[in-house]
The first five atom37 places (N, CA, C, CB, O) and aatype in JSON, in Angstrom:
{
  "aatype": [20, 20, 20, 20, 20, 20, 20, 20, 20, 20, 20, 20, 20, 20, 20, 20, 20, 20, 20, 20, 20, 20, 20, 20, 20, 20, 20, 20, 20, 20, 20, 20, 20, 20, 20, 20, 20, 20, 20, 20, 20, 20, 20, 20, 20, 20, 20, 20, 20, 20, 20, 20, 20, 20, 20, 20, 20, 20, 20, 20, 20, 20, 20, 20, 20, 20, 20, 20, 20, 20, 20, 20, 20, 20, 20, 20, 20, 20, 20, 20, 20, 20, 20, 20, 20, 20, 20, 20, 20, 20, 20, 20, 20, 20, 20, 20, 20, 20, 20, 20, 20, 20, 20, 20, 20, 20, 20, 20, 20, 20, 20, 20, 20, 20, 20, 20, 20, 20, 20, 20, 20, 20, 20],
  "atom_mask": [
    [1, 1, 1, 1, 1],
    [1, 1, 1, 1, 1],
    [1, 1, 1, 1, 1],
    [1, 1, 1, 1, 1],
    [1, 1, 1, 1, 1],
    [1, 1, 1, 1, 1],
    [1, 1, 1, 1, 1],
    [1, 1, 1, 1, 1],
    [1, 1, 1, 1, 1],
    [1, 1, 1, 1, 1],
    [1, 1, 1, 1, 1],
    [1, 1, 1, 1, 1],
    [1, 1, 1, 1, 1],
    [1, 1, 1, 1, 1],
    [1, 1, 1, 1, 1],
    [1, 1, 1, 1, 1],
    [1, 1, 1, 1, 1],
    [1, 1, 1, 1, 1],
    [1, 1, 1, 1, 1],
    [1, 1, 1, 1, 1],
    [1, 1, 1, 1, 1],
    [1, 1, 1, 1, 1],
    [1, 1, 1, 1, 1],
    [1, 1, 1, 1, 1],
    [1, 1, 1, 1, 1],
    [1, 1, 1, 1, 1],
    [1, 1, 1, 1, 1],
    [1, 1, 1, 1, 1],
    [1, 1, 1, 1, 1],
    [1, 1, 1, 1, 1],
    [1, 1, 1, 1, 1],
    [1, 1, 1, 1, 1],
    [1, 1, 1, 1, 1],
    [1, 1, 1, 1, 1],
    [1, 1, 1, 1, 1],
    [1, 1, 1, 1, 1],
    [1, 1, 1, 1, 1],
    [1, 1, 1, 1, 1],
    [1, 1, 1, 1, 1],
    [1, 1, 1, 1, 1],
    [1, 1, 1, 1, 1],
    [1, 1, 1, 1, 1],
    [1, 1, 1, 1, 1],
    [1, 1, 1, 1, 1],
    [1, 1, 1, 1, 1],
    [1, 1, 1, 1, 1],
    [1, 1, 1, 1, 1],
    [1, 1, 1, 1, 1],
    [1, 1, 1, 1, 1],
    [1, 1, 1, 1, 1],
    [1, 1, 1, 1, 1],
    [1, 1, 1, 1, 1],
    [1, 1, 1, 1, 1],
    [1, 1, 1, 1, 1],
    [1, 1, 1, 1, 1],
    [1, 1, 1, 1, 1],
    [1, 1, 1, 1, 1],
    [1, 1, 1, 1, 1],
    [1, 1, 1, 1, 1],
    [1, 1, 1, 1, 1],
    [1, 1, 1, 1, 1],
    [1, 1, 1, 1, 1],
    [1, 1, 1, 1, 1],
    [1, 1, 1, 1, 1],
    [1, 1, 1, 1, 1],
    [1, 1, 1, 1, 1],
    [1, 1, 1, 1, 1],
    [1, 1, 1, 1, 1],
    [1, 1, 1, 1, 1],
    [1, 1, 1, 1, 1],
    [1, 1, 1, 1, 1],
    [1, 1, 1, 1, 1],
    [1, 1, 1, 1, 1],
    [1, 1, 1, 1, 1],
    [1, 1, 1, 1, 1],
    [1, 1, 1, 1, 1],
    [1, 1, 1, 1, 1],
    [1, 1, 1, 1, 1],
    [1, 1, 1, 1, 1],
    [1, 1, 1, 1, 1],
    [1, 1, 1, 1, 1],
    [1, 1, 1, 1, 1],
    [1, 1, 1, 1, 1],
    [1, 1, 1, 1, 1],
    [1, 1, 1, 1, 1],
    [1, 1, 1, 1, 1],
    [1, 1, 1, 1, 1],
    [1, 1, 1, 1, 1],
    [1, 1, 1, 1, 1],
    [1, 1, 1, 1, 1],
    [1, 1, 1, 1, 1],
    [1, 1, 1, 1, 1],
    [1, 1, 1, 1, 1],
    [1, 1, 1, 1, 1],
    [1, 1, 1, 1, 1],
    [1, 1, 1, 1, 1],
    [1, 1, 1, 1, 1],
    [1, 1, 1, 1, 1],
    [1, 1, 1, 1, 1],
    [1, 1, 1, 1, 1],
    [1, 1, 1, 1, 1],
    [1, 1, 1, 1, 1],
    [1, 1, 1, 1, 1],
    [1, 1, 1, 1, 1],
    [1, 1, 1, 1, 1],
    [1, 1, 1, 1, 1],
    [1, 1, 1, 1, 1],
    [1, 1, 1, 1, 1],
    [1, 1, 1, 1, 1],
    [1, 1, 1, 1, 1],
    [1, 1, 1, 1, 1],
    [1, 1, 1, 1, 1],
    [1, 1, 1, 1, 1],
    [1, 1, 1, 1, 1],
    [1, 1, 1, 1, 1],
    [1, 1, 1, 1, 1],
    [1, 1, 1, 1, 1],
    [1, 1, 1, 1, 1],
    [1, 1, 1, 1, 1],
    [1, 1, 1, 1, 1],
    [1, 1, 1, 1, 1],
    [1, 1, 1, 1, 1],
    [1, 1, 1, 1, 1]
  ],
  "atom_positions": [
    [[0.82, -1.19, 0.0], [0.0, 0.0, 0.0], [0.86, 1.26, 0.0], [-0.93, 0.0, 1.2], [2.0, 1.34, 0.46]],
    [[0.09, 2.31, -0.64], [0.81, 3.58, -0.36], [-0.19, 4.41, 0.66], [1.13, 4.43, -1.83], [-1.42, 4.41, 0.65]],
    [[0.69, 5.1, 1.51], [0.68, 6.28, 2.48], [0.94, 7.51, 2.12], [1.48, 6.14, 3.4], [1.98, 7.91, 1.57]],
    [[-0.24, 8.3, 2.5], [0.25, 9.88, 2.58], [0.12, 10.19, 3.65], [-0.38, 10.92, 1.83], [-0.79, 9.66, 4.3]],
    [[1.07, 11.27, 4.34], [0.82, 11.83, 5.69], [1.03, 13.63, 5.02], [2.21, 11.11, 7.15], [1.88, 14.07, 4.26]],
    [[0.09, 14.17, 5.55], [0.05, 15.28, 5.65], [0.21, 16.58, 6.63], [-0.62, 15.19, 5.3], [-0.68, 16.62, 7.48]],
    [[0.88, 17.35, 6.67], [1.07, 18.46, 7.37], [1.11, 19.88, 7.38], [1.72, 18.31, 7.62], [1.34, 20.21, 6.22]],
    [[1.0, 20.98, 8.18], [1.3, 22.21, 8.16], [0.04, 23.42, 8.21], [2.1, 22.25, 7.02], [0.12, 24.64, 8.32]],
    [[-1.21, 22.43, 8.08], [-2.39, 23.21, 8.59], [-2.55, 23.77, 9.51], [-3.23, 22.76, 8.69], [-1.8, 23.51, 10.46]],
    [[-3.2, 24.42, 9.62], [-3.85, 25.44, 11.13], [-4.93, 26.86, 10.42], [-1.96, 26.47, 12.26], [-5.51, 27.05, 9.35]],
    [[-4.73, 27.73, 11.93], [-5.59, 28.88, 11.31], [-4.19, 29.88, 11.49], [-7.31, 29.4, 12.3], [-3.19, 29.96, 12.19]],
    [[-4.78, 30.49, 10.46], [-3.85, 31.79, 10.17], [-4.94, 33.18, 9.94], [-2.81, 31.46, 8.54], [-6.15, 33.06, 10.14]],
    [[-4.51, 34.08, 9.65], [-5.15, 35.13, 9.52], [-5.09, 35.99, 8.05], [-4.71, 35.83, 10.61], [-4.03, 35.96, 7.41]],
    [[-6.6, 36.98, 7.37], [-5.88, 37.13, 5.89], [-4.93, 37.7, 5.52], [-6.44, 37.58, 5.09], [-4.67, 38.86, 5.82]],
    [[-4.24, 36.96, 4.8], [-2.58, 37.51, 4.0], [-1.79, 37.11, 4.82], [-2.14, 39.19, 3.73], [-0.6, 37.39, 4.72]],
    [[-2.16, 36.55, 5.57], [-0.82, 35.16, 5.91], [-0.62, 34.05, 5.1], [-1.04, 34.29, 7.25], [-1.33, 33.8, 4.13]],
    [[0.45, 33.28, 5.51], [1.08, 32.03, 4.56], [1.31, 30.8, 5.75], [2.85, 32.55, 3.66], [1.69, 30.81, 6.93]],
    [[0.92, 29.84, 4.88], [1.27, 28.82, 5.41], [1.67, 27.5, 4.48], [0.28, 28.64, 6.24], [1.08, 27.44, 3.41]],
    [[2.53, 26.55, 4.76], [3.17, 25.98, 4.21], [2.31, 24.29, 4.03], [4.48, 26.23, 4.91], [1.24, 24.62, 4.53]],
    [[2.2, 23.49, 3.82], [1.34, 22.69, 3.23], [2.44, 21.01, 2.81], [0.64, 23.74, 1.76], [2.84, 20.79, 1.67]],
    [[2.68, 20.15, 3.9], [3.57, 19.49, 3.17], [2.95, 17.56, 3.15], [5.21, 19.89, 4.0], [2.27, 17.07, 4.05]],
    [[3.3, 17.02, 2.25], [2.54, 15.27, 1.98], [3.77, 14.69, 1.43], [0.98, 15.02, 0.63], [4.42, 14.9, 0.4]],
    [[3.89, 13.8, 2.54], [5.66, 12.86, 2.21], [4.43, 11.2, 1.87], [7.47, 12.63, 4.6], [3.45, 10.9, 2.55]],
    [[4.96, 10.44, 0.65], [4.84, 9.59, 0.11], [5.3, 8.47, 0.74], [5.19, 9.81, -0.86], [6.43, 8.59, 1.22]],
    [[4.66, 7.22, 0.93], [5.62, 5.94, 1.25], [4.79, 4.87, 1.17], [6.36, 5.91, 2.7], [3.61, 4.89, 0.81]],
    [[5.62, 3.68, 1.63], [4.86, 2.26, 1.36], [5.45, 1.71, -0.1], [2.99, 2.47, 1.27], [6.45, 2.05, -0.73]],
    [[4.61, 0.91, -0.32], [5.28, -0.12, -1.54], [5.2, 0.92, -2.95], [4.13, -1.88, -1.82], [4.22, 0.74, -3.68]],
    [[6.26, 2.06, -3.36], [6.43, 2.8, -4.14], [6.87, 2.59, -5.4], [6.92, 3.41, -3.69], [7.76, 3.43, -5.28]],
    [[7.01, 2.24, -6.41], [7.64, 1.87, -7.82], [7.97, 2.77, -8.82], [6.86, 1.07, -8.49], [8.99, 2.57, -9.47]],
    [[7.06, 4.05, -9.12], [7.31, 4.99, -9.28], [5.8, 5.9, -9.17], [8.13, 4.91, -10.38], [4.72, 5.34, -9.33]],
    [[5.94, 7.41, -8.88], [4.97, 8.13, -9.09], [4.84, 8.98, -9.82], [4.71, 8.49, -8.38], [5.84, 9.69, -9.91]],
    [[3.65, 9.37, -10.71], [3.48, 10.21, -11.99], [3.29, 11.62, -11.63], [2.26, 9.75, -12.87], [3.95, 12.53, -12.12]],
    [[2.48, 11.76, -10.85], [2.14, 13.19, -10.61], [1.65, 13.3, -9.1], [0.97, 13.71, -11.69], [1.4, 12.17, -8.67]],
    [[1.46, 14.09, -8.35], [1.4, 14.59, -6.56], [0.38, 15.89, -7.18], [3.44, 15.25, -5.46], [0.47, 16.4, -8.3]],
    [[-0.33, 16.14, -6.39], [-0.57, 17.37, -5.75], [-1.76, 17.25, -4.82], [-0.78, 18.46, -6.76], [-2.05, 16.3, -4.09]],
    [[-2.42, 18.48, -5.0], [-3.18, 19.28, -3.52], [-4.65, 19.18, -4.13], [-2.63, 21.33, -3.09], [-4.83, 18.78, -5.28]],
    [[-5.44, 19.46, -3.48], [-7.14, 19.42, -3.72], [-7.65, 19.57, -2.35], [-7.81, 17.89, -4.43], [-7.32, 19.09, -1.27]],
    [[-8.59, 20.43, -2.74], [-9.52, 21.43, -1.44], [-11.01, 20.72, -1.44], [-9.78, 23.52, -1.97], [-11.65, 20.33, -2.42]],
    [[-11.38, 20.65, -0.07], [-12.93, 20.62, 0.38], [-13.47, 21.36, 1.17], [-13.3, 19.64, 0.9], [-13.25, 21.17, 2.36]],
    [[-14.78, 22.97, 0.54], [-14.74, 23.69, 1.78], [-16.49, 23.06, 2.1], [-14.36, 25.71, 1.58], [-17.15, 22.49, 1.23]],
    [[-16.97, 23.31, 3.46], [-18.06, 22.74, 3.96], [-19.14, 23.5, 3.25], [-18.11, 22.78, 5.47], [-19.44, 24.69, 3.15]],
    [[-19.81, 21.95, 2.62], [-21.05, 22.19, 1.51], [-20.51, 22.12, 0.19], [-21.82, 23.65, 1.62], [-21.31, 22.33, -0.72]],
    [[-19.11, 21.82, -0.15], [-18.64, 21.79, -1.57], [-18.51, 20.87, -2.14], [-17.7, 22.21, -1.81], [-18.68, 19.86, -1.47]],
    [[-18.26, 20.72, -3.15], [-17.15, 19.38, -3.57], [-15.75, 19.57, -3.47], [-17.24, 18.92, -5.07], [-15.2, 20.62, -3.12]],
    [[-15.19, 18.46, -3.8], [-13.55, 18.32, -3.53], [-13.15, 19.21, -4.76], [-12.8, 16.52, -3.6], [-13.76, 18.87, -5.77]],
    [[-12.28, 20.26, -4.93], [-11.6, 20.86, -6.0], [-10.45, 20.4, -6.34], [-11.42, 22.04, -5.85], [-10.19, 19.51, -5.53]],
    [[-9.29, 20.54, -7.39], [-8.15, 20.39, -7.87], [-7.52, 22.13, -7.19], [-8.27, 19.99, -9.71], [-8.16, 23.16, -7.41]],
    [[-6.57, 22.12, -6.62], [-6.32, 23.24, -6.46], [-4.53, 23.04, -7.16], [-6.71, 23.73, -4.79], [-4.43, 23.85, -8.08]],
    [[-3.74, 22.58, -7.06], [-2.33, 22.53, -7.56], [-1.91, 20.79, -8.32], [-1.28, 22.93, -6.01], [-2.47, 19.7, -8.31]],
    [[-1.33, 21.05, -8.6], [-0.63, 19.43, -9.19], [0.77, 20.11, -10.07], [-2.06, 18.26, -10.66], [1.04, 21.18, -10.6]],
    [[1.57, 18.56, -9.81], [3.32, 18.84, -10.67], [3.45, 17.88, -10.73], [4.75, 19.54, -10.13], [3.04, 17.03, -9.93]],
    [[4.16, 17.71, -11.88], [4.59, 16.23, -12.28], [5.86, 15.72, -11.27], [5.14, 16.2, -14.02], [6.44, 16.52, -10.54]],
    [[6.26, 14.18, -11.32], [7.3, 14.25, -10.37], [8.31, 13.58, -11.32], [7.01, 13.52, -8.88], [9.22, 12.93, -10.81]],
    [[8.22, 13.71, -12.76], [9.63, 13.2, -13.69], [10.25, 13.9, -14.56], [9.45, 12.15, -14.51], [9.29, 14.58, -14.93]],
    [[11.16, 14.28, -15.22], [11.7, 14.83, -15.96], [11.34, 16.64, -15.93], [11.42, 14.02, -17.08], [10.8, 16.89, -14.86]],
    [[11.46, 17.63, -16.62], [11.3, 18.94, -16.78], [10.24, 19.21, -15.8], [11.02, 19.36, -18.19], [9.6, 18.16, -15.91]],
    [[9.54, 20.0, -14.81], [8.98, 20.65, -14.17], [7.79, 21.22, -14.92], [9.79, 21.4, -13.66], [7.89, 22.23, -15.62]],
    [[6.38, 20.36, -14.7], [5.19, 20.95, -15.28], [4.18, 21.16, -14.15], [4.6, 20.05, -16.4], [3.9, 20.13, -13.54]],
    [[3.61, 22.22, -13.77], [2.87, 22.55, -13.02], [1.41, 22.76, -13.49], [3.43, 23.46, -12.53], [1.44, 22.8, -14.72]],
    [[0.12, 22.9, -13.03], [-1.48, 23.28, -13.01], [-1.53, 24.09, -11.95], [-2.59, 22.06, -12.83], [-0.56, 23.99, -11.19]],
    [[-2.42, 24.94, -11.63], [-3.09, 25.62, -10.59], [-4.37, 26.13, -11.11], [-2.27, 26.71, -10.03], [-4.45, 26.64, -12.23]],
    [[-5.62, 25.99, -10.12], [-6.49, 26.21, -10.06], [-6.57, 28.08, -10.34], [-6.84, 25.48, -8.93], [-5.7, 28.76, -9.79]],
    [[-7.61, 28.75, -11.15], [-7.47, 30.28, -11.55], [-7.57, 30.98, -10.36], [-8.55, 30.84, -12.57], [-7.24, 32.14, -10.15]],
    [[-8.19, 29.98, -9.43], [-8.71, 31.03, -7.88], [-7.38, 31.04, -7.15], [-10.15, 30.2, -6.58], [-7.39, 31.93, -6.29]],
    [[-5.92, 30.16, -7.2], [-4.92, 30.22, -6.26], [-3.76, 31.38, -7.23], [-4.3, 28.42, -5.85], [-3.15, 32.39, -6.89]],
    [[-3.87, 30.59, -8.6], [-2.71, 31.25, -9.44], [-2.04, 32.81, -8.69], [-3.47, 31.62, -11.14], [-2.67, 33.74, -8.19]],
    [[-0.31, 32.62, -8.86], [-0.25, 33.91, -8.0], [-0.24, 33.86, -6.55], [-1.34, 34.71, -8.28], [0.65, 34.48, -5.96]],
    [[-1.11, 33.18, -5.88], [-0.83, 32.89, -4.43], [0.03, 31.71, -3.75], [-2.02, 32.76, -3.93], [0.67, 31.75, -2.7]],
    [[-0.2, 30.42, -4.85], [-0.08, 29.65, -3.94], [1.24, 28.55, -5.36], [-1.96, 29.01, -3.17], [1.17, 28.33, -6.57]],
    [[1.99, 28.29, -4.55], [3.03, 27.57, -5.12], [3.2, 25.8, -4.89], [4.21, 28.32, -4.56], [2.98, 25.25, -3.81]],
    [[3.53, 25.28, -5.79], [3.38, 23.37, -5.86], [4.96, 23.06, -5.99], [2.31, 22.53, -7.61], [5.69, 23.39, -6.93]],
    [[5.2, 22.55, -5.15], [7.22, 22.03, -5.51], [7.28, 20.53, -4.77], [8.88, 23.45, -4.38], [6.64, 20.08, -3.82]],
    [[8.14, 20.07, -5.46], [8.13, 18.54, -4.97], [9.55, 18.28, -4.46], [7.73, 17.4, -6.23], [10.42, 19.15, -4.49]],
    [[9.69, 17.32, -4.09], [11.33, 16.79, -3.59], [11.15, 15.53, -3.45], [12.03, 17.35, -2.13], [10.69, 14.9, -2.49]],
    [[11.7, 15.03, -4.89], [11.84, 13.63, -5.39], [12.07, 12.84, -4.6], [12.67, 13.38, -6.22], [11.2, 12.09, -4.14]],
    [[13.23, 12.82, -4.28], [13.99, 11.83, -3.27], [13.61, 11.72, -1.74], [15.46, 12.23, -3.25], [14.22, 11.0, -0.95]],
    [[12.55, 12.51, -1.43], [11.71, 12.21, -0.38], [10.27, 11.64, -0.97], [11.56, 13.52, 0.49], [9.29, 11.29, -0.3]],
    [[10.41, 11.65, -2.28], [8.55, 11.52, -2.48], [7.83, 12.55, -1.27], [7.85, 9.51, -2.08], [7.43, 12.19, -0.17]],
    [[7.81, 13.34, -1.61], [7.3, 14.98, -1.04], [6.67, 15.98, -2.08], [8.69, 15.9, -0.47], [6.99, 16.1, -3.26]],
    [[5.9, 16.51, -1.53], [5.35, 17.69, -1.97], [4.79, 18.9, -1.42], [4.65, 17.39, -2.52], [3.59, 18.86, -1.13]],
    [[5.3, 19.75, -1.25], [4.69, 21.09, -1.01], [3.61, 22.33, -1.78], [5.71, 21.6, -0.84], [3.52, 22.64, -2.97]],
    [[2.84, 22.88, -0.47], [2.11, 23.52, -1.03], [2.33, 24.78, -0.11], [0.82, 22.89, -1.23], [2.08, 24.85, 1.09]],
    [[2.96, 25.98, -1.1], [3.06, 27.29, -0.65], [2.0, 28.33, -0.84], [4.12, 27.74, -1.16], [1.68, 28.74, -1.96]],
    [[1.42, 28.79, 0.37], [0.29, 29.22, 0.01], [0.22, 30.57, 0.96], [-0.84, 28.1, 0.16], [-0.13, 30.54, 2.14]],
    [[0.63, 31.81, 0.19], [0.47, 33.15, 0.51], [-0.76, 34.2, 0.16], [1.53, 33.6, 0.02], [-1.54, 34.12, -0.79]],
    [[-0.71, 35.31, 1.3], [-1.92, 36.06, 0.72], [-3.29, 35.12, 0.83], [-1.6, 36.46, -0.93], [-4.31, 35.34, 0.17]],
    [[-3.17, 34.19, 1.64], [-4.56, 33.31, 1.8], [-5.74, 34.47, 2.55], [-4.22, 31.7, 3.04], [-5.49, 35.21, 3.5]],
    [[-7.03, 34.37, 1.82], [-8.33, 34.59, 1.98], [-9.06, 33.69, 2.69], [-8.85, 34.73, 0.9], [-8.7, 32.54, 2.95]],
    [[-10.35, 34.34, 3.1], [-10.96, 33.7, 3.63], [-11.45, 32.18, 3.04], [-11.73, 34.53, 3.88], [-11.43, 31.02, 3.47]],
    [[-11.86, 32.82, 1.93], [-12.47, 31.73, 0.95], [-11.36, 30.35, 0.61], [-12.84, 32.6, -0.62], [-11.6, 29.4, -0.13]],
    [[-10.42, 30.54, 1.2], [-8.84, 29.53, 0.84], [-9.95, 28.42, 2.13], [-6.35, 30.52, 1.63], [-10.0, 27.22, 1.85]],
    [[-10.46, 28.74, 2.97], [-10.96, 28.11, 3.93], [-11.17, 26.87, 3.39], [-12.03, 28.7, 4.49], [-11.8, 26.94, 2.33]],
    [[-10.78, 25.36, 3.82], [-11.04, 24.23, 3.31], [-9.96, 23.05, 4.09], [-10.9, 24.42, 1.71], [-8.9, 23.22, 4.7]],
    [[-10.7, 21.85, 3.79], [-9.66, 20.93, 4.16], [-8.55, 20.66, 2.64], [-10.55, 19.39, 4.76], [-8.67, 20.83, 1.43]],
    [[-7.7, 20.25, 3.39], [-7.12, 20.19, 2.08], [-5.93, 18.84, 1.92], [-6.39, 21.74, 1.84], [-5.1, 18.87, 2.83]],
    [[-5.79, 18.02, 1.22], [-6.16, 17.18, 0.92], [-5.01, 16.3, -0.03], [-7.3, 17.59, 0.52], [-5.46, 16.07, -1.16]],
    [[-3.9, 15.86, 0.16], [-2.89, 15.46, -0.76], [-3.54, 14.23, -1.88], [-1.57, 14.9, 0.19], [-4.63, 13.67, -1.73]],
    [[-2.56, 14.0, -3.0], [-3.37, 13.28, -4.02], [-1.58, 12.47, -5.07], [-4.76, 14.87, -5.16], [-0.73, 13.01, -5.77]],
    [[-1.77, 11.16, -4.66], [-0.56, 10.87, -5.44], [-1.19, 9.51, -6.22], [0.95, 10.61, -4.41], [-1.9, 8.61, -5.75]],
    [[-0.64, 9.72, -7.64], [-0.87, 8.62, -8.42], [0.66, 7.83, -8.95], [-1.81, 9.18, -9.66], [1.61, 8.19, -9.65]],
    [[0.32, 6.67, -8.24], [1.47, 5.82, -8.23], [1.36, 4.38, -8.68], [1.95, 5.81, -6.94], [0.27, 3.84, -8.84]],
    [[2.4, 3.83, -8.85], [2.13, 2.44, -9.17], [3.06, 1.82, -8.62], [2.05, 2.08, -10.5], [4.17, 2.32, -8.75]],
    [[2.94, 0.3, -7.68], [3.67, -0.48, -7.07], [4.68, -1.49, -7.88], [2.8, -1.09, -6.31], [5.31, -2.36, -7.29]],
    [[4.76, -1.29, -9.15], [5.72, -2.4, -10.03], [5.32, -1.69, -11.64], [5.08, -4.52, -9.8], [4.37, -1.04, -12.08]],
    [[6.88, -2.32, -12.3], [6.22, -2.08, -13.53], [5.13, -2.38, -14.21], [6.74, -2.3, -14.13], [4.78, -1.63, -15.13]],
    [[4.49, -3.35, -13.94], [3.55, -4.3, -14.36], [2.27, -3.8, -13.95], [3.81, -5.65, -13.84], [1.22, -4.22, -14.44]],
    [[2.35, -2.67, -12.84], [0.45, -2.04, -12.42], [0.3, -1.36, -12.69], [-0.29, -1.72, -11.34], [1.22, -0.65, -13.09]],
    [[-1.2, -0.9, -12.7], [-1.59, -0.11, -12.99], [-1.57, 1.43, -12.52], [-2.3, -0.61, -13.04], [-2.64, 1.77, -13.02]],
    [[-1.31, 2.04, -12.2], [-1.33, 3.29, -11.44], [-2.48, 3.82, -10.8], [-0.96, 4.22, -12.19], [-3.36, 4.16, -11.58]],
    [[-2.75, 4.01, -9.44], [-3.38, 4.29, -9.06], [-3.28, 5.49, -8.05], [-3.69, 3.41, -8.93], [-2.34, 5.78, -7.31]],
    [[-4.65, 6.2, -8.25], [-4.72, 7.17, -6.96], [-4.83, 7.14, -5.76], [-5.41, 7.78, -6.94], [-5.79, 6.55, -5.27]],
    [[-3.7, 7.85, -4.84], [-4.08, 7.36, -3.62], [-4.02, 8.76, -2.59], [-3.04, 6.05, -3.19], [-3.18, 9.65, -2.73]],
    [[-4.85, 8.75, -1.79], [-5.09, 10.16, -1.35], [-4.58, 10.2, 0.3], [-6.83, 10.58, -1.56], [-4.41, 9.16, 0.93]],
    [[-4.35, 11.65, 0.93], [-4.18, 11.57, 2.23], [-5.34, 11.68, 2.9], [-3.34, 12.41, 2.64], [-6.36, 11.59, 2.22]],
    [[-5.53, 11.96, 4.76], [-6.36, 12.11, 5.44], [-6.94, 13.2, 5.49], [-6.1, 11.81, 6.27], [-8.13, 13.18, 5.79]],
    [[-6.36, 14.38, 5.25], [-6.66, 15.93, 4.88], [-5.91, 16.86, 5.85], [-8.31, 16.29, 5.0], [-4.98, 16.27, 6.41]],
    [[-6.01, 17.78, 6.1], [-5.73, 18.59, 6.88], [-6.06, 19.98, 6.59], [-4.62, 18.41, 7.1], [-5.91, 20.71, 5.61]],
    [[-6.64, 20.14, 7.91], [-8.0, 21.41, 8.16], [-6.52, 23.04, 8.02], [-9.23, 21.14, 10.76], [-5.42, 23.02, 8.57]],
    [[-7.03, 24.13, 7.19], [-6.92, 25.43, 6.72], [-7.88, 26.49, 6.94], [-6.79, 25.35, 5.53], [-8.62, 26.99, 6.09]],
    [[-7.78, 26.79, 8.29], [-8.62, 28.25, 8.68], [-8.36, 29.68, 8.32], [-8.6, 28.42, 10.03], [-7.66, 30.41, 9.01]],
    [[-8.87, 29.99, 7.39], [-8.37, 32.02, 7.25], [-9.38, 32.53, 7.85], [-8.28, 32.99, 5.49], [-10.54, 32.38, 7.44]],
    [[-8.97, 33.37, 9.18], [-10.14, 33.86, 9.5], [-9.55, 34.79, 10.61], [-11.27, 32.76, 9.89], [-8.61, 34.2, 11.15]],
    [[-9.75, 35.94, 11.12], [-9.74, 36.69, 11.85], [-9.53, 36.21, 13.57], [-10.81, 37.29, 11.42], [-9.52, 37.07, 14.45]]
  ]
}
């Protein structure tokens, strides 16, 4: 199985930053892509960041973070970060790591997600 553990949530206040981090492990073979995805109460789950984790550096961000919030990985930990400045209220959400991996050459790749971790902007 693969594991995500997630960290670096809390409440902050608006136009503060907080850092956002999901270290990878368990039976690993290689992974295609990592990132982040938001749930605020009453929503659905969003895509908020994603980066590839092979060759040249390709990034996504959601139009509502672009500018605020930054996706960087560190291979050799199977890690990923989420830099997230100038957070609003509306950033309010759990949030949520997302790695698609595969245990051997031979499988299929699959998604495997973390437990979440709660992001308060609020006064």
């Amino acid at each position: 199985q693969v594991q995500l553990v997630e960290s670096g949530g809390g409440l902050v206040q608006p136009g503060g930053s907080l850092r956002l981090s999901c270290a990878a492990s368990g039976s690993i073979f290689r992974i295609n892509a990592m990132g982040w995805y938001r749930q605020a109460p009453g929503k659905q789950r969003e895509l908020v960041a994603l980066i590839n984790t092979s060759g040249s550096t390709t990034t996504y961000y959601a139009d509502s973070v672009k500018g605020r919030f930054t996706v960087s990985r560190d291979n050799a930990k199977n890690t990923v970060y989420l830099q997230m400045n100038n957070l609003k209220p509306e950033d309010t959400a759990v949030y949520y790591c997302n790695c698609v991996a595969t245990r051997s050459s031979f499988a299929n790749y699959v998604s495997y997600w973390g437990q979440g971790t709660l992001v308060t902007v609020s006064l």
